[in-house]
VEXMI-882441 format. One line per 8 residues: number of its first residue (from 1); their letters; for each residue x, y, z of N, C-alpha, C, CB. Coordinates in nm, 3 decimals. Atoms other than C-alpha are relative to their C-alpha. Glycine has a CB too. Layout:
N
NUM> A> X,Y,Z,X,Y,Z,X,Y,Z,X,Y,Z  ... $
% end
This chain:
230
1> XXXXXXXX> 0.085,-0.119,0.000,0.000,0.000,0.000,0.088,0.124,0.000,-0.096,0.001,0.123  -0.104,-0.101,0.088,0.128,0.332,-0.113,-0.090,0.160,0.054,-0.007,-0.043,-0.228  0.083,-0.147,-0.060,0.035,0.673,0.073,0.124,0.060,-0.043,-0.056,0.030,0.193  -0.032,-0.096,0.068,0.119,0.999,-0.077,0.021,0.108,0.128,-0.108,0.029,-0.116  0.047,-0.115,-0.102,0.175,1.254,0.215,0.005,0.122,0.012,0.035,-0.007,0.087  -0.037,-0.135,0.055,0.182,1.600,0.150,-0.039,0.070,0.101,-0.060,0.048,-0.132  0.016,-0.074,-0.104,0.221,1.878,0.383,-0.032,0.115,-0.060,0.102,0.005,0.089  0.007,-0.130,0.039,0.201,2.265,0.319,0.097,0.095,-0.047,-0.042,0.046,0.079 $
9> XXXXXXXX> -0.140,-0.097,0.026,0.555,2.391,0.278,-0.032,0.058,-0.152,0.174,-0.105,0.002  0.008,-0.028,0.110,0.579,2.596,0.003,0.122,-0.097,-0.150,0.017,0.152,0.034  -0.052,0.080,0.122,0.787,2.316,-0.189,-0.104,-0.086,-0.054,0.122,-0.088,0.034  0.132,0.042,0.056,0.433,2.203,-0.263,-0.049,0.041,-0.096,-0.087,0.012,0.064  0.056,-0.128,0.093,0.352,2.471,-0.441,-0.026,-0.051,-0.164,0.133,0.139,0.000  0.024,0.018,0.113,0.205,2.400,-0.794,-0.016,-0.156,-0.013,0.097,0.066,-0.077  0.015,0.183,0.068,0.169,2.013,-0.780,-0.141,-0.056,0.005,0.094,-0.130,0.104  0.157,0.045,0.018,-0.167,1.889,-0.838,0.004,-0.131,0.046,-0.066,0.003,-0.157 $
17> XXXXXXXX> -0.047,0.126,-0.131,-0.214,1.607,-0.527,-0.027,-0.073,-0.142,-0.117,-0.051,0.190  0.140,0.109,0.019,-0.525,1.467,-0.762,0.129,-0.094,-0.088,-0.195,0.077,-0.123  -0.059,0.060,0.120,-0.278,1.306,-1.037,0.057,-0.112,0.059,0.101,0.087,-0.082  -0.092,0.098,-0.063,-0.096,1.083,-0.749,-0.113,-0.057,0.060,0.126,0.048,0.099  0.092,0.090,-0.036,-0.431,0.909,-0.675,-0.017,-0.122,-0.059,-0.100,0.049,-0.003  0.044,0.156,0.079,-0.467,0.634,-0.925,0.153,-0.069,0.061,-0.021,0.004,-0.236  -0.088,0.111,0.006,-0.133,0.501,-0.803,0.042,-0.003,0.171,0.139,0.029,-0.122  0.022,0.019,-0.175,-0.220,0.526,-0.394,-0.065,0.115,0.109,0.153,-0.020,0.062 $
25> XXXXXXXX> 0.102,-0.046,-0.129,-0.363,0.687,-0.081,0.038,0.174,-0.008,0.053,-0.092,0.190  -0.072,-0.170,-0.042,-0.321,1.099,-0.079,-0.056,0.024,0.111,-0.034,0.145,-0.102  0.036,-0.001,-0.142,-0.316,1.204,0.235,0.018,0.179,0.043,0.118,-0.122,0.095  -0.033,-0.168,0.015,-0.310,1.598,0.298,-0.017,0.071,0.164,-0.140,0.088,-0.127  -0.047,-0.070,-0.091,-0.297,1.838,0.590,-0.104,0.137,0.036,0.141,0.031,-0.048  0.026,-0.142,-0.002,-0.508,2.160,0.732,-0.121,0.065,-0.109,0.141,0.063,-0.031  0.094,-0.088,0.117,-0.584,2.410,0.459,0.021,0.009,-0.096,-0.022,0.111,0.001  -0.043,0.051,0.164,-0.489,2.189,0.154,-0.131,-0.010,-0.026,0.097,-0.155,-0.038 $
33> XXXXXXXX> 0.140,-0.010,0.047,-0.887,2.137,0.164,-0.047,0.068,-0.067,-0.068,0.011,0.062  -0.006,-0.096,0.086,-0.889,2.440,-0.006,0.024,-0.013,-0.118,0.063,0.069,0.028  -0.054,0.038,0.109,-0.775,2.375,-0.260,0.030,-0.124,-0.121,0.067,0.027,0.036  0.034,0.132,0.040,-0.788,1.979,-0.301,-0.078,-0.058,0.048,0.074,-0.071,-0.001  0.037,0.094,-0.066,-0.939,1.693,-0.202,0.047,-0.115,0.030,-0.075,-0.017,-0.030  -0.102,0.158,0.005,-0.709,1.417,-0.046,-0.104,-0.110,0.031,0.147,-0.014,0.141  0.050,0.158,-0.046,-0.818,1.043,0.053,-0.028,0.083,0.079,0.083,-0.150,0.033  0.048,-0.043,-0.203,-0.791,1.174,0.402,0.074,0.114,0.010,0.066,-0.128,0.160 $
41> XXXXXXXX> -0.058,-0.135,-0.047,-0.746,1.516,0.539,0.004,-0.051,0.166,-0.113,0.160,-0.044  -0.044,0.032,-0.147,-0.617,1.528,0.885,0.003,0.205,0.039,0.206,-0.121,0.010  -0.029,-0.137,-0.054,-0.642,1.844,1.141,0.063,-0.030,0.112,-0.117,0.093,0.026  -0.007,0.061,-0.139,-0.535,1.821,1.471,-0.051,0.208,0.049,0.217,-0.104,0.062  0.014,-0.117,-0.093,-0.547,2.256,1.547,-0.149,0.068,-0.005,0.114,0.111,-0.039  0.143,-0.027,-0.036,-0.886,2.383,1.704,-0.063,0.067,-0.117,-0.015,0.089,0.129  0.027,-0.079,0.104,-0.903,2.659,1.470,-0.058,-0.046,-0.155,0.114,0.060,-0.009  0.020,0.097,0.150,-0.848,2.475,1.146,-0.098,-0.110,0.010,0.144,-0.082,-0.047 $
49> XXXXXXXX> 0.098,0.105,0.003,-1.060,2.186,1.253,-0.180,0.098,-0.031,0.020,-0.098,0.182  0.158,-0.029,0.018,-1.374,2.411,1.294,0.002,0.063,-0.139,-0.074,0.111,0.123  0.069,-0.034,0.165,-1.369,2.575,0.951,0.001,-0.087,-0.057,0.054,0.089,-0.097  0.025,0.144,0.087,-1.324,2.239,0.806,-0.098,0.011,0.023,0.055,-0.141,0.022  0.127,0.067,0.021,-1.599,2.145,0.933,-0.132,0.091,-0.049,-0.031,-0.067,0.134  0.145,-0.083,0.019,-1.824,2.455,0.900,0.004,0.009,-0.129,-0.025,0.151,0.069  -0.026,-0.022,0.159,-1.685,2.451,0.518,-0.143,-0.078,-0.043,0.171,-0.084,-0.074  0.116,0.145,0.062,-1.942,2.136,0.502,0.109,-0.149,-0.073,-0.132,0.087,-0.190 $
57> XXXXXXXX> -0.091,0.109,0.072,-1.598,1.943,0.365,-0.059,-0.145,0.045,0.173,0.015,0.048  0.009,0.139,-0.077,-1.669,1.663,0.629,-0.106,-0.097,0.003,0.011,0.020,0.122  0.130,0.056,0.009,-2.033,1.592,0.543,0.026,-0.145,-0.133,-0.125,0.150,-0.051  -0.026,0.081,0.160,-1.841,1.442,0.190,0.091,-0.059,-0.033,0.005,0.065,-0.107  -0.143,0.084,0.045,-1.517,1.349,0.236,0.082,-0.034,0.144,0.117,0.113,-0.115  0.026,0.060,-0.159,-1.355,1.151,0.559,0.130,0.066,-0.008,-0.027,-0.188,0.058  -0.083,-0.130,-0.086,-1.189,1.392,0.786,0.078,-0.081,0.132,-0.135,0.142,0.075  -0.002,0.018,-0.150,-0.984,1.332,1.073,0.042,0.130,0.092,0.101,-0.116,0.030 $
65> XXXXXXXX> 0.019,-0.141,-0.077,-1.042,1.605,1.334,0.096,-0.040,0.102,-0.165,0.048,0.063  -0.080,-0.016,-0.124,-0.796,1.606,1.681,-0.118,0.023,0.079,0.118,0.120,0.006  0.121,0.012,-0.112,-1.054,1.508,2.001,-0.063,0.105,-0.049,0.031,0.012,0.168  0.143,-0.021,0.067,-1.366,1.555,1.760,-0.070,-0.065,0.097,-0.030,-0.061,-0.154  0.153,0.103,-0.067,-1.634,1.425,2.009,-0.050,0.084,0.042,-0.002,-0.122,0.121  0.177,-0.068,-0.049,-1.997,1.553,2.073,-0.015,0.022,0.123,-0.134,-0.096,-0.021  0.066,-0.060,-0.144,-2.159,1.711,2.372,-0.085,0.006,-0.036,0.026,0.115,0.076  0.124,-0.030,0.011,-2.519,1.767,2.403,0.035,0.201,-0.024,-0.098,-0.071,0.158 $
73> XXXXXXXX> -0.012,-0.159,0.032,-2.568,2.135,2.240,-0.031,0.053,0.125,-0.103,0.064,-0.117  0.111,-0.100,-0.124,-2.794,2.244,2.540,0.149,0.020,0.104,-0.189,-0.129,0.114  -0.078,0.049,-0.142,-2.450,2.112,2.792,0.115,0.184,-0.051,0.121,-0.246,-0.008  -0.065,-0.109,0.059,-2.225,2.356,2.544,-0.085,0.159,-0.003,0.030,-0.054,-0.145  0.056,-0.124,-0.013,-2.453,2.616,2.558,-0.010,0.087,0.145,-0.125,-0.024,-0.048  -0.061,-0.031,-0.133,-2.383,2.630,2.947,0.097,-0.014,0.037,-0.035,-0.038,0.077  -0.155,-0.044,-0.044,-2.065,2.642,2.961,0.061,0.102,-0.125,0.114,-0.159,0.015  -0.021,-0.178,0.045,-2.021,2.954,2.734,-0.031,0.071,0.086,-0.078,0.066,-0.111 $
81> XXXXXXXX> 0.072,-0.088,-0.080,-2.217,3.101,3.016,0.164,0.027,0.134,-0.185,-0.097,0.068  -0.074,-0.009,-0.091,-1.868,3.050,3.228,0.113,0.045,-0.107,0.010,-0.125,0.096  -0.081,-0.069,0.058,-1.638,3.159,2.954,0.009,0.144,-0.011,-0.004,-0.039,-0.091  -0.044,-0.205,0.022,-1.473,3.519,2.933,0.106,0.016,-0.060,0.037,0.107,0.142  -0.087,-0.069,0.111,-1.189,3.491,2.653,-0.116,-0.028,-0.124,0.181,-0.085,-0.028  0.125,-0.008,0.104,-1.337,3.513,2.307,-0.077,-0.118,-0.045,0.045,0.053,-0.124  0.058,0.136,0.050,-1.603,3.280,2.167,-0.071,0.009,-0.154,-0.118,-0.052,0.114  0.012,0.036,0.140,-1.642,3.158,1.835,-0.084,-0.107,-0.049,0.118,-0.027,-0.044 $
89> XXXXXXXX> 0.096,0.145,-0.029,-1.959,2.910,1.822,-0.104,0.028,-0.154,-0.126,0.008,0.204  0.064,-0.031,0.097,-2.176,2.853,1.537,-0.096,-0.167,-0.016,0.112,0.059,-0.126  0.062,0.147,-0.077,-2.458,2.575,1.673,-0.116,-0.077,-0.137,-0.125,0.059,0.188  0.061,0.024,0.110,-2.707,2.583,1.357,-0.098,-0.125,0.023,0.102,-0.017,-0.105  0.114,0.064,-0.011,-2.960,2.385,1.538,0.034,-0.140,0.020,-0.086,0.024,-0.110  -0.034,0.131,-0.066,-2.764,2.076,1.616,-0.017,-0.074,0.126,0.098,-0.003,-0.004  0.026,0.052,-0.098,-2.852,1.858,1.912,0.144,-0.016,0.027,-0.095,-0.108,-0.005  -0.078,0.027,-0.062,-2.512,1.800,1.937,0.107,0.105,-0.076,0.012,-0.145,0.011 $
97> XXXXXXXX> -0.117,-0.105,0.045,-2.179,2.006,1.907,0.142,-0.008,0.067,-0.050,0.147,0.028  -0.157,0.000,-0.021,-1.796,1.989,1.940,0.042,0.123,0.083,0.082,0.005,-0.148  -0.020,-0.067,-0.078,-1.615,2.206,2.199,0.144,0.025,0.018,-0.061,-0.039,0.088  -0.141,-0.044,-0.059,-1.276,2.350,2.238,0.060,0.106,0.008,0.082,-0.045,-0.042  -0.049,-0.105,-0.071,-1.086,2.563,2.439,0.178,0.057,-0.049,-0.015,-0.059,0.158  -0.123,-0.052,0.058,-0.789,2.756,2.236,0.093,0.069,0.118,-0.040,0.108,-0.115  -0.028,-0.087,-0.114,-0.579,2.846,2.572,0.118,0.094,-0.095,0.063,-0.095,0.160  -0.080,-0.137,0.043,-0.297,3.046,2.323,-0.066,0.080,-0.028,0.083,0.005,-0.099 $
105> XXXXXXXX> 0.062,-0.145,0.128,-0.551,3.275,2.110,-0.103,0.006,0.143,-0.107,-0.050,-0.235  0.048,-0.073,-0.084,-0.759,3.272,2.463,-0.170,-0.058,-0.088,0.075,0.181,0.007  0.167,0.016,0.097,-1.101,3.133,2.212,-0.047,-0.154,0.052,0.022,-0.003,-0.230  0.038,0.139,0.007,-1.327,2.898,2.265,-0.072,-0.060,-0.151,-0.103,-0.016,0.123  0.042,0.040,0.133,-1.464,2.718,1.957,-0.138,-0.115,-0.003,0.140,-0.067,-0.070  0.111,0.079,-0.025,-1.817,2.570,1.952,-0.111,-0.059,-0.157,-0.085,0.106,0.112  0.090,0.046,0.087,-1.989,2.342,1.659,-0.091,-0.080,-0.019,0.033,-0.018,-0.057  0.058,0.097,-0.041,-2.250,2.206,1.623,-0.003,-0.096,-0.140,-0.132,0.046,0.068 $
113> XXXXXXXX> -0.093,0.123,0.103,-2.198,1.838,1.438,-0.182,-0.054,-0.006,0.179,-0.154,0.103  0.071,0.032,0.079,-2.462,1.639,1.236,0.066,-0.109,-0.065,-0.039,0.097,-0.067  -0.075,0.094,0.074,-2.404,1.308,1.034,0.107,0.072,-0.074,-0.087,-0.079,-0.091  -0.164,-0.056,0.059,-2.017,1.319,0.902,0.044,-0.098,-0.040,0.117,0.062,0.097  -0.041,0.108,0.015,-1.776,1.151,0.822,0.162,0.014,0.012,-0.059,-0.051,-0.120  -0.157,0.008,-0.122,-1.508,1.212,1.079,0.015,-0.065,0.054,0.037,0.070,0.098  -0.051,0.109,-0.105,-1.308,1.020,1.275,0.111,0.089,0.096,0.084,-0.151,-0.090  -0.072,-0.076,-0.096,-1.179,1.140,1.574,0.141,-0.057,0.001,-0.069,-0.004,0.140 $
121> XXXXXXXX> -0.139,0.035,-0.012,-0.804,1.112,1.610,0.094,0.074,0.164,0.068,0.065,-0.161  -0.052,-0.032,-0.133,-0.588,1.114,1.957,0.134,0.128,-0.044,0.066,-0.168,0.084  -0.147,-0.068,0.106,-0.302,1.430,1.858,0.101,-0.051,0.059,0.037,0.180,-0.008  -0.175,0.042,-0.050,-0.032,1.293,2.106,0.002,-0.125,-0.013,0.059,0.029,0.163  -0.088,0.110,0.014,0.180,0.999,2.088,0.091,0.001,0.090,0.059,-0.009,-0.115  -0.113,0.045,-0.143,0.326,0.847,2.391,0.027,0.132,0.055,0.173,-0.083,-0.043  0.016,-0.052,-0.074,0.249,1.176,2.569,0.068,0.114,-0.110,0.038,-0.052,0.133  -0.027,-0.128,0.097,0.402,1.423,2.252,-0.069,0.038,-0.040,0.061,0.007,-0.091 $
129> XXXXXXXX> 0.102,-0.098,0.077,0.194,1.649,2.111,0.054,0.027,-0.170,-0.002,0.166,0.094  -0.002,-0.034,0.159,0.241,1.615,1.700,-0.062,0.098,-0.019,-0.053,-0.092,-0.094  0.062,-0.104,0.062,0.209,1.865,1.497,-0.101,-0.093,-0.119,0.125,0.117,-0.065  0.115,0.044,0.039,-0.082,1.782,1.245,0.097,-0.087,-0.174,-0.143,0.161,-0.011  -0.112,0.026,0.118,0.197,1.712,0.941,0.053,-0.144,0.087,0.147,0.157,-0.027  -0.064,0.112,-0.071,0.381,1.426,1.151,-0.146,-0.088,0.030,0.097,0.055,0.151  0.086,0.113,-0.100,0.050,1.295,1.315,-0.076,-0.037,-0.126,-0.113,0.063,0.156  0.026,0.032,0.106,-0.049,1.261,0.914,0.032,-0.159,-0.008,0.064,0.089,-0.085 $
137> XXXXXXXX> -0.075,0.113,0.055,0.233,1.055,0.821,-0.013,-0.120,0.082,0.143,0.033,-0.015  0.036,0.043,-0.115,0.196,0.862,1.159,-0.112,-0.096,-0.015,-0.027,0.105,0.082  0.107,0.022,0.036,-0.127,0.795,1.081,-0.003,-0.145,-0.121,-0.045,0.140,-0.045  0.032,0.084,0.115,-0.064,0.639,0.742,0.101,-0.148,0.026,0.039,0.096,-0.157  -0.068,0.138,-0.021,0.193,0.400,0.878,-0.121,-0.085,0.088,0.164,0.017,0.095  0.082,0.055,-0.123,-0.095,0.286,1.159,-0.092,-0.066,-0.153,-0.093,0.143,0.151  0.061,0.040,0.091,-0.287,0.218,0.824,0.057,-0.166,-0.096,-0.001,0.132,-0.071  -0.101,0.110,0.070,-0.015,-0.021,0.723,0.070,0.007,-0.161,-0.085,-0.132,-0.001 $
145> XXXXXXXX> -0.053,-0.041,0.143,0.109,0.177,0.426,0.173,-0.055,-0.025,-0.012,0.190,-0.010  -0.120,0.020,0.018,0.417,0.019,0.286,0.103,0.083,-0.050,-0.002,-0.081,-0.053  -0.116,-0.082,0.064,0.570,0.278,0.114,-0.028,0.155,0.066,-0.008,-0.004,-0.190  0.067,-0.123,0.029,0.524,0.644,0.232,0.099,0.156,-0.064,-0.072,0.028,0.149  -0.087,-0.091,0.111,0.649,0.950,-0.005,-0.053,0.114,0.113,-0.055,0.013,-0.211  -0.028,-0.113,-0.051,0.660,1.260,0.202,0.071,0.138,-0.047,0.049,-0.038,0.078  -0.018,-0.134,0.063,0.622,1.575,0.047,-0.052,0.129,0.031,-0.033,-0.009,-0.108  0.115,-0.108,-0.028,0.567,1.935,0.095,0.013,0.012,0.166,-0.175,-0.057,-0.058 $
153> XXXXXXXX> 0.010,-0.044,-0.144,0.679,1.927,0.472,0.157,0.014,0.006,-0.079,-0.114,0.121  -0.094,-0.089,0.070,0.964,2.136,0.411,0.093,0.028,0.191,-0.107,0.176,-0.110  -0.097,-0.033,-0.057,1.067,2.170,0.794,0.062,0.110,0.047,0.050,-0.035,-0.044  -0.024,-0.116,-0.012,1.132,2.503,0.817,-0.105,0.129,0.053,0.044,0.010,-0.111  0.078,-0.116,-0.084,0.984,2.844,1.011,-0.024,0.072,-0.161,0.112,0.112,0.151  0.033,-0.117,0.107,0.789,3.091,0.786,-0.002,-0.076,-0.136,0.123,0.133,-0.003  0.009,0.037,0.181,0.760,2.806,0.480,-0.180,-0.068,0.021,0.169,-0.175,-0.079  0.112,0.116,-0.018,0.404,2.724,0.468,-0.117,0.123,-0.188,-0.114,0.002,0.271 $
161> XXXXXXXX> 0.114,-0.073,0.101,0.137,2.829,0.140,-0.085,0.071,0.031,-0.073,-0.066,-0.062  0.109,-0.029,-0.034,-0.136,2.922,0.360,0.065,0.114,0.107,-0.093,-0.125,0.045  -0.045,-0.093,-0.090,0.073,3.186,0.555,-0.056,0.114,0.026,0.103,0.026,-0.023  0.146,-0.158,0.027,-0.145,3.507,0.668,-0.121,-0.027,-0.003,-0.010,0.087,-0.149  0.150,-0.024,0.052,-0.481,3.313,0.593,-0.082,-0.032,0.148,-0.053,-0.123,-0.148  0.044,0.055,-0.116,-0.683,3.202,0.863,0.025,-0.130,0.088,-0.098,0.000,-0.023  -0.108,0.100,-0.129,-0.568,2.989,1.205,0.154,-0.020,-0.104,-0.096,-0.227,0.052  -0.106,0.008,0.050,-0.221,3.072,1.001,0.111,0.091,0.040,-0.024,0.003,-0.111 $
169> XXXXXXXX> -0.044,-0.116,-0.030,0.031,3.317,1.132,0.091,0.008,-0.124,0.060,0.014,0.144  -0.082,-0.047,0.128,0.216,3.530,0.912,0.142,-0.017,-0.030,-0.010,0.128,-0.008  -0.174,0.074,0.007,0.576,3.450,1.050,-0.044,-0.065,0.121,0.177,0.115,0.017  -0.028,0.053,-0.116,0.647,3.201,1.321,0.167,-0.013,0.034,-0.074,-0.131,-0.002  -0.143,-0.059,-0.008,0.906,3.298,1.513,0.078,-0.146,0.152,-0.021,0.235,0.072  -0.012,0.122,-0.107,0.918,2.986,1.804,0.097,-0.117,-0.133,-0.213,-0.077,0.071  -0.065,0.064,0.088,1.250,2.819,1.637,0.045,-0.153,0.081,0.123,0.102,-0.053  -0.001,0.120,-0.020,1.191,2.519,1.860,-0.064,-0.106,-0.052,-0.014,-0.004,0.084 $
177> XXXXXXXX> 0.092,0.079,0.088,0.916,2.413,1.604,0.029,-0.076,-0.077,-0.063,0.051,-0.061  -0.078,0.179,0.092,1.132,2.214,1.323,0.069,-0.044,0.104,0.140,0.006,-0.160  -0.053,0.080,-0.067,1.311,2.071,1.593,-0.070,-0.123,0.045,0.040,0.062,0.085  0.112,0.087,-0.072,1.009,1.889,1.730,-0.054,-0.049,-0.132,-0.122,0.085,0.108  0.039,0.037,0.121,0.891,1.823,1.368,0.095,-0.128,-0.059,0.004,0.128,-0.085  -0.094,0.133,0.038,1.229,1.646,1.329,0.001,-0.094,0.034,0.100,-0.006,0.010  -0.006,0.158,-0.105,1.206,1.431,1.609,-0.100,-0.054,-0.071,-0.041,-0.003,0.191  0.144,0.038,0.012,0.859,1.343,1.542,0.023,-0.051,-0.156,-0.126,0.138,0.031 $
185> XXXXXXXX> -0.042,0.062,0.181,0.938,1.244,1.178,0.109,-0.143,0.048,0.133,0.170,-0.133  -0.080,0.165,-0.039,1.250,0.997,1.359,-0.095,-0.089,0.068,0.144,0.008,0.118  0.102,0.063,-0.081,1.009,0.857,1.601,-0.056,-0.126,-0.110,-0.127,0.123,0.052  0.070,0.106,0.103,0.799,0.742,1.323,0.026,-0.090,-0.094,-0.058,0.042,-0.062  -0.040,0.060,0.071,1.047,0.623,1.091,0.086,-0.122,0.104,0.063,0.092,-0.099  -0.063,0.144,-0.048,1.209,0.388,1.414,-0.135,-0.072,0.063,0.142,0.020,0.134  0.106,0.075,-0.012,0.868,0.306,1.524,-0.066,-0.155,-0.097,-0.078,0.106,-0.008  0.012,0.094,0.128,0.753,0.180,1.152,0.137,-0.047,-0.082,-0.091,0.080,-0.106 $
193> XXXXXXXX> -0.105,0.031,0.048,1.093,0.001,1.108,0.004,-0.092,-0.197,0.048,-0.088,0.135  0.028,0.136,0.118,0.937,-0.247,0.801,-0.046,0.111,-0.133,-0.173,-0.146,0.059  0.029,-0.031,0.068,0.816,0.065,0.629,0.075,0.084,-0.050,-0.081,0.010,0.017  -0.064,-0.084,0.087,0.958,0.251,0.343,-0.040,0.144,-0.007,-0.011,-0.053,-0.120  0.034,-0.150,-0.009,1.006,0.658,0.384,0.061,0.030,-0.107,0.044,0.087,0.122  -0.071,-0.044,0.090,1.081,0.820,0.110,-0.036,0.225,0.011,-0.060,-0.112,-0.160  0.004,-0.092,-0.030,1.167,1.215,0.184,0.001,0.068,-0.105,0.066,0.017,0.076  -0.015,-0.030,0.149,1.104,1.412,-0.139,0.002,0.153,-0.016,-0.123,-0.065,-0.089 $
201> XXXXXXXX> -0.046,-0.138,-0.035,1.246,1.732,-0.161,0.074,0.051,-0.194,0.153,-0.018,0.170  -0.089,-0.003,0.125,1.451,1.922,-0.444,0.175,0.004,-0.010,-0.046,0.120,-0.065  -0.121,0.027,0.027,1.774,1.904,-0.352,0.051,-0.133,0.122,0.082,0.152,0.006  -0.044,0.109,-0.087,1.823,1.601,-0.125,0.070,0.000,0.090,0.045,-0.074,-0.043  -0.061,-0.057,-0.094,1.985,1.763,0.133,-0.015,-0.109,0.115,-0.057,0.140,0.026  0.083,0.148,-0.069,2.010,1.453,0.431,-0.012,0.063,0.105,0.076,-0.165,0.022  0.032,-0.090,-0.107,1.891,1.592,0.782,0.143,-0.055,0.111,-0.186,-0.030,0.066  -0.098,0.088,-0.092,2.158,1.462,1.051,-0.092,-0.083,0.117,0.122,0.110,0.083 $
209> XXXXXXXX> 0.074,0.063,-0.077,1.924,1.368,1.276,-0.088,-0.114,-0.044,-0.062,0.083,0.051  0.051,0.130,0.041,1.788,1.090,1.056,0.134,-0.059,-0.064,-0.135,0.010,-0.108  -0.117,0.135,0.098,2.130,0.912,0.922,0.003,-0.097,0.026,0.139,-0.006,-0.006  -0.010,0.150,-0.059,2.077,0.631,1.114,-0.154,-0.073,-0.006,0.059,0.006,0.175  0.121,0.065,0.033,1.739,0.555,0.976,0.015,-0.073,-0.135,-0.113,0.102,-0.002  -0.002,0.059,0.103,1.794,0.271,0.750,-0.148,-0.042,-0.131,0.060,-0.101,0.065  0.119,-0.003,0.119,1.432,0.280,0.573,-0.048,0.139,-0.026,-0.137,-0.088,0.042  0.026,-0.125,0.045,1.459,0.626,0.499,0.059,0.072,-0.120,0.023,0.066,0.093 $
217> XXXXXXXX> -0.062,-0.054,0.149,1.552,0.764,0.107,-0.032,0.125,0.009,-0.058,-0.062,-0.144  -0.032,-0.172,0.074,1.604,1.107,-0.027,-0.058,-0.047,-0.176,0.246,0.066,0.003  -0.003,-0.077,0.169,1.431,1.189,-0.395,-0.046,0.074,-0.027,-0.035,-0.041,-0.104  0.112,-0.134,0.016,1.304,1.437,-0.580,-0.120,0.019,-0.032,0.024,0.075,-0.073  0.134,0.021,0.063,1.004,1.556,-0.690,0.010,-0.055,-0.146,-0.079,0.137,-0.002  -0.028,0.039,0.095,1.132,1.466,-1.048,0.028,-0.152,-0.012,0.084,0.074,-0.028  -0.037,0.157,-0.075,1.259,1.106,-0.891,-0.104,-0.088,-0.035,0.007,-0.003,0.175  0.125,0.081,-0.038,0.929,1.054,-0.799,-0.115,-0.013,-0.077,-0.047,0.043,0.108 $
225> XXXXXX> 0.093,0.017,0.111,0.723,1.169,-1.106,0.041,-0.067,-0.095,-0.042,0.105,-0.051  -0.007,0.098,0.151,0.928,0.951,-1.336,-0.017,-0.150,0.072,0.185,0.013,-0.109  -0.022,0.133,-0.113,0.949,0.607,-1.051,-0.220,-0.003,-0.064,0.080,0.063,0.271  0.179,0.012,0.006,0.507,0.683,-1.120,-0.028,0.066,-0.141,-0.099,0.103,0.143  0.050,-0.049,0.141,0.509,0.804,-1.477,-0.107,0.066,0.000,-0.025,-0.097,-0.092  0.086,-0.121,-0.013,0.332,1.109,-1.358,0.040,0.129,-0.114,0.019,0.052,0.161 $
% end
C-alpha cells in the first residue's frame, strides 16, 4: 500500500495532489482542503478543525479532526455562560456540538456536528503532542502503508502556502518548532521500522538527525514523477 503525504511547505507549491491518486492513498494536511481533495485530510489545530468542518468538507469526504467528540448542544450552551476569553460558536440547530478551548488565542470554539464523516483522532503519541503534518504521516503508517512519499513538509519556520490566511500566522518565530517536527518524523520512521520513507524534496539535502534511519531515502520531486510516470 502506497500513501502519498503531503504537507504545506511551500515546496508544494504548484503540484496537483489529484494526479498521485490512481497510483495510492493521498493524504493531505489543514488548509490543503482548499484547494484539493485528499483520501484523508487530517487536522489536529482547534481553529483549522472548525472551519473544516463549517466549510461542510466533512459531510463528503472523511476527515480526521484532533478530540472531535460531541456534547449535548444544550451542555455547550452552558458552559459559554462560564467563559470570558473570546467565543467563536456557530450551533445551527444541532442537538449535538464539538467544543474547544484555544488556551494560546484565549477562544473557545463551539460546533455544532450532524451526520459526518469524521473520525476522531488522539493528537499525542506516547504523551508528545504532533504537529498535524507528523500525526499525518503517523497515521498512514498505523494504516499499514508500505511505502510512504513525504512531500511538501519542508521543515522550516515561515515556509508554509497558507501563511497570513486564517488559524495561520504570518511569521512564526518559536525556532523550537522544526526541531520537534524532526524528532517526530525519527520517532515514526524507528517506530515503523518495516516501512519505506521516502523524503522528497529538491535538492536532497540529508537531515543529521535521521542518518541512522535505515528505511529512509532522499528523492526528488522529479525522482518521484518519473518512478510513477506522472
Amino acid at each position: 500500500m502506497i500513501h502519498f503525504c503531503f504537507g504545506n511547505g511551500n515546496s508544494r507549491e504548484g503540484i496537483d495532489i489529484e494526479q498521485y491518486k490512481k497510483y495510492g492513498t493521498v493524504v493531505g494536511c489543514n488548509a490543503i482542503y482548499r484547494d484539493y481533495t485528499p483520501d484523508i485530510l487530517v487536522s489536529l489545530d482547534s481553529k483549522m478543525s472548525h472551519e473544516i468542518y463549517r466549510s461542510g468538507y466533512c459531510f463528503e469526504n472523511t476527515t480526521w479532526l484532533g478530540d472531535w467528540t460531541s456534547i449535548p448542544s444544550v451542555v455547550a450552551e452552558n458552559m459559554l455562560l462560564e467563559q470570558k476569553g473570546i467565543i467563536d460558536f456557530e450551533f445551527k440547530g444541532c442537538p449535538e456540538s464539538v467544543y474547544h478551548y484555544d488556551n494560546v488565542e484565549n477562544t473557545t470554539y463551539i460546533t455544532g456536528r450532524k451526520e459526518d464523516k469524521v473520525r476522531n483522532i488522539e493528537p499525542n503519541i506516547n504523551d508528545i503532542a504532533y504537529g498535524t503534518g507528523n500525526k499525518s504521516i503517523y497515521l498512514s503508517c498505523e494504516m499499514e502503508a508500505d511505502e510512504v512519499y513525504i512531500i511538501g513538509h519542508d521543515l522550516e519556520l515561515d515556509n508554509n502556502i497558507y501563511a497570513g490566511t486564517n488559524a495561520y500566522a504570518q511569521h512564526t518565530t518559536d525556532t523550537l518548532v522544526p526541531k520537534a517536527w524532526t524528532l517526530q518524523h525519527k520517532i515514526t520512521f524507528d517506530t515503523f521500522k518495516f516501512t519505506k520513507f521516502y523524503k522528497v524534496s529538491s535538492n536532497n539535502i540529508e537531515i543529521e538527525e535521521w542518518k541512522e534511519c535505515e528505511n529512509l531515502e532522499y528523492i526528488t520531486l522529479k525522482q518521484l514523477d518519473e518512478k510513477f510516470k506522472i
